[in-house]
C-alpha positions in Angstrom: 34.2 -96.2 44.8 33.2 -94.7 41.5 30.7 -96.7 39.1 31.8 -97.8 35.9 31.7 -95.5 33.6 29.1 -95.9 30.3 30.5 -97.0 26.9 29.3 -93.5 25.1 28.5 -90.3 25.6 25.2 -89.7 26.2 23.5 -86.2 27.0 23.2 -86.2 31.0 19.7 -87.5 32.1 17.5 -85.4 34.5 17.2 -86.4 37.9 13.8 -87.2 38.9 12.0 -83.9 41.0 11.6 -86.3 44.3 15.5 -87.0 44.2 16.2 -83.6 43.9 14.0 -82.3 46.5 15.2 -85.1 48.9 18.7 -84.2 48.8 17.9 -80.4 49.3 15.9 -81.3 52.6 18.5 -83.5 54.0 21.5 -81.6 53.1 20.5 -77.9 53.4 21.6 -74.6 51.7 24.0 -72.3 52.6 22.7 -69.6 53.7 23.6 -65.8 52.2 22.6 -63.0 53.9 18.9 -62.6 54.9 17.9 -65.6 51.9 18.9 -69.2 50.7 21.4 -70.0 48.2 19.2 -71.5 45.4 20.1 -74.7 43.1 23.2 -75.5 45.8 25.0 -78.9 44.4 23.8 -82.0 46.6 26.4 -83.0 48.9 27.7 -86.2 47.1 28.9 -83.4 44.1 31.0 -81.1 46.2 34.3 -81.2 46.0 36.2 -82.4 49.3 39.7 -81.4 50.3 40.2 -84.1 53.4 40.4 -87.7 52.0 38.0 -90.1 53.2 38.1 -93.7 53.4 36.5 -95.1 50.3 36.2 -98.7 50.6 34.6 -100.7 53.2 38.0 -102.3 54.4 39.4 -98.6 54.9 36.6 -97.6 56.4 36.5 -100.3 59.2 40.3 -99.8 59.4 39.2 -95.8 60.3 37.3 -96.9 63.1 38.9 -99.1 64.4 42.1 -96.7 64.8 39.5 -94.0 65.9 38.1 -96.7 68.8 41.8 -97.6 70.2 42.4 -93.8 70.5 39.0 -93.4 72.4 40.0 -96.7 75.0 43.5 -95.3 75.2 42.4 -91.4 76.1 44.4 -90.5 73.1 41.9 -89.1 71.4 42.4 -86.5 68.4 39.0 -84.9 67.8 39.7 -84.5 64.6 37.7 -82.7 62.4 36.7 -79.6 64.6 38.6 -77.0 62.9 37.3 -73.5 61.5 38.5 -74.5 58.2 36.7 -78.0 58.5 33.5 -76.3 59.7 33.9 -73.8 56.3 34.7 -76.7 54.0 31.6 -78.5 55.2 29.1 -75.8 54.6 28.8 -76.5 50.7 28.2 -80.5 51.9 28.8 -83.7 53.5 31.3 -86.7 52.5 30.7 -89.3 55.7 32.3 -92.6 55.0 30.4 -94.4 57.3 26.9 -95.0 58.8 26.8 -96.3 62.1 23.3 -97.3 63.9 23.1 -97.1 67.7 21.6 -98.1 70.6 20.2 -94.3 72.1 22.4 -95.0 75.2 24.4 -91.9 76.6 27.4 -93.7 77.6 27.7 -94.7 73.7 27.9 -91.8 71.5 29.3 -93.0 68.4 31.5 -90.1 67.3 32.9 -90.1 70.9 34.0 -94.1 70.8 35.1 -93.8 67.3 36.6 -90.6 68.0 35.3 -89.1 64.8 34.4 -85.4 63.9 32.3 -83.2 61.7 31.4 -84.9 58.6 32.9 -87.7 59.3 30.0 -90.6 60.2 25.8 -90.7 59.6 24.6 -91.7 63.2 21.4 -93.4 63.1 20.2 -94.1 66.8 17.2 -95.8 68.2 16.8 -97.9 71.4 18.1 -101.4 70.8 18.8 -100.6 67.1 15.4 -101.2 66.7 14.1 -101.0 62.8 11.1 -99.2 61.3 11.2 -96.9 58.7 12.6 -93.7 59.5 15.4 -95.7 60.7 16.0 -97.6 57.7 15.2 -94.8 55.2 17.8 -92.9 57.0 20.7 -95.7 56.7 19.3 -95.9 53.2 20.0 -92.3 52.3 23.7 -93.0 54.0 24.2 -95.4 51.2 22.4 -94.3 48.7 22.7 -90.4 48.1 26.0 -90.2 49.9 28.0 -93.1 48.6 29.0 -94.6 51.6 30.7 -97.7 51.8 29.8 -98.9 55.0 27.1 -99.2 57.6 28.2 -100.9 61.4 25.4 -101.6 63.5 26.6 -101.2 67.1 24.8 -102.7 69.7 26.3 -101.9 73.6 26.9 -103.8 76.8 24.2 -103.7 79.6 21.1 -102.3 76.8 18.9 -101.0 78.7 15.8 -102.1 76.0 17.3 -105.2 75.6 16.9 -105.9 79.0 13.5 -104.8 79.2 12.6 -107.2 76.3 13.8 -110.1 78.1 11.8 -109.2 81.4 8.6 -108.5 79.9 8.9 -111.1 78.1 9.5 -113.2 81.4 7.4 -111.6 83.4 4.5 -111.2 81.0 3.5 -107.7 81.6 3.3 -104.7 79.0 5.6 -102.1 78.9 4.4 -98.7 79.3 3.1 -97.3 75.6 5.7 -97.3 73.1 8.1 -99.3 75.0 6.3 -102.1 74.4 6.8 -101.7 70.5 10.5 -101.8 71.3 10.0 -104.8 73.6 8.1 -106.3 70.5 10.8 -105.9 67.7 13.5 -107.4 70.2 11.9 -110.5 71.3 12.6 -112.9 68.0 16.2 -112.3 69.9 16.0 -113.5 72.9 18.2 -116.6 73.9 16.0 -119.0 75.2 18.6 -121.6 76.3 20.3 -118.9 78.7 19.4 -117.9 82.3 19.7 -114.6 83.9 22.0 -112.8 83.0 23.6 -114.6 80.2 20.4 -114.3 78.9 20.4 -110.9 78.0 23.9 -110.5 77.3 23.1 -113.2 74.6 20.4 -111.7 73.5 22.4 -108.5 73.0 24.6 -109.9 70.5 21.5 -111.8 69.0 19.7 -108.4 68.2 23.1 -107.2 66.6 23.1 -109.8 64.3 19.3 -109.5 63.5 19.3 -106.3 62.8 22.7 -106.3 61.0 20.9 -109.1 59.0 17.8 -107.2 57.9 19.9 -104.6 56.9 22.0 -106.6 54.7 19.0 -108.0 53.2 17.5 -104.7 51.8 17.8 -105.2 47.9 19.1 -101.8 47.5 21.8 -102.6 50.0 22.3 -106.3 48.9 23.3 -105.1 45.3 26.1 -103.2 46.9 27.3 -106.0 49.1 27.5 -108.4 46.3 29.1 -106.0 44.1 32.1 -105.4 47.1 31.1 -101.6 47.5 29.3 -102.1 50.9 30.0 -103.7 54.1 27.5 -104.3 56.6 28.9 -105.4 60.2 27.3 -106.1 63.5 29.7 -105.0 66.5 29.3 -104.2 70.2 30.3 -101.6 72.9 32.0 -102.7 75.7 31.4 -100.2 78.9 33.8 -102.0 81.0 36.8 -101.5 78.9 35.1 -99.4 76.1 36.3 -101.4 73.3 34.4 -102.2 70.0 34.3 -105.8 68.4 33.1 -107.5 65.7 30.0 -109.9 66.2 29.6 -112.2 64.0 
């Protein structure tokens, strides 16, 4: 999804330094020899050979193909070849951002059955938000052009759960737990029991966060201008399939 491009001609205009820098941190250098490459092109300039999905609906159309192979063990690991490992030394092209619960039994490149270079994976307990976390999904978007960010919540979330029973309870979580506990309970489905309680709550955390997300001005242009989705799904352990919430 290429922006428009301008009427005339004008000479290029300088990146700001802070751009520049940023994109040097977080995409690195290839390295020669004993040194660093200097002045190596960020990654959303270098060529790619492999095609990517470039709009949102391809995108979503990539995982969910990737998802079906995971559930069906016919999975492809694509993506893990010399030549793809070569290719992806002079920089990145992911065409999706997906963020995570920090759950072992949901590793997103796994249950999308995706490879090198192909996804962003943003992961905290619960999908909880502060600002690493949504500097990092910002970056996805951002610097690297991509055109869509799922939020992936799980069945049987561990931090959800704790959320609901502190909650219930009335006593603290140990340390930072409880900050996780905190930015969880606007979820919680109050007119459930047990539970259906925190599997509601679950797919009310999806949606919250998936909401905030889509809310960020920088990433509200992009929606409204067609070149982002943002889309709340869940995990399924029991049969490990991925749907849309809603």
């Amino acid at each position: 999804m290429n922006t428009d491009s301008p009427a005339a001609s004008p000479q290029p205009v300088q990146q700001p330094a802070r751009r520049l820098l940023l994109r040097s941190a977080l995409t690195g250098a290839a390295a020669v020899g004993t040194g660093l490459a200097v002045g190596a092109a960020p990654a959303s300039a270098t060529p790619r050979k492999r095609r990517r999905p470039e709009t949102p609906e391809e995108a979503l159309r990539e995982l969910a193909a990737g998802n079906a192979r995971w559930r069906t063990f016919r999975e492809k690991h694509p993506d893990e070849t010399r030549a793809v490992r070569e290719e992806l030394v002079a920089g990145q092209h992911p065409f999706a951002v997906v963020l995570s619960c920090i759950d072992s039994r949901v590793p997103p490149e796994l249950v999308f059955d995706q490879g090198l270079g192909d996804l962003i994976t943003v992961r905290s307990a619960g999908e909880v938000l502060d600002e690493a976390v949504l500097g990092s999904v910002a970056y996805g978007v951002l610097e690297l052009e991509i055109p869509l960010v799922l939020v992936l919540g799980h069945q049987s979330c561990g931090a959800v759960r704790a959320a609901v029973e502190s909650e219930e309870s009335g006593e603290p979580l140990p340390a930072h737990i409880q900050y996780l506990a905190d930015q969880i309970a606007p979820a919680i489905d109050h007119g459930k029991q047990g539970e259906a309680r925190i599997d509601a709550t679950i797919d009310a955390n999806i949606r919250r966060v998936r909401e905030h997300l889509a809310a960020e001005p920088d990433l509200a242009a992009r929606v409204s201008a067609g070149r982002l989705a943002v889309v709340g799904a869940r995990y399924e352990l029991t049969n490990q399939l991925v749907h849309r919430v809603d």
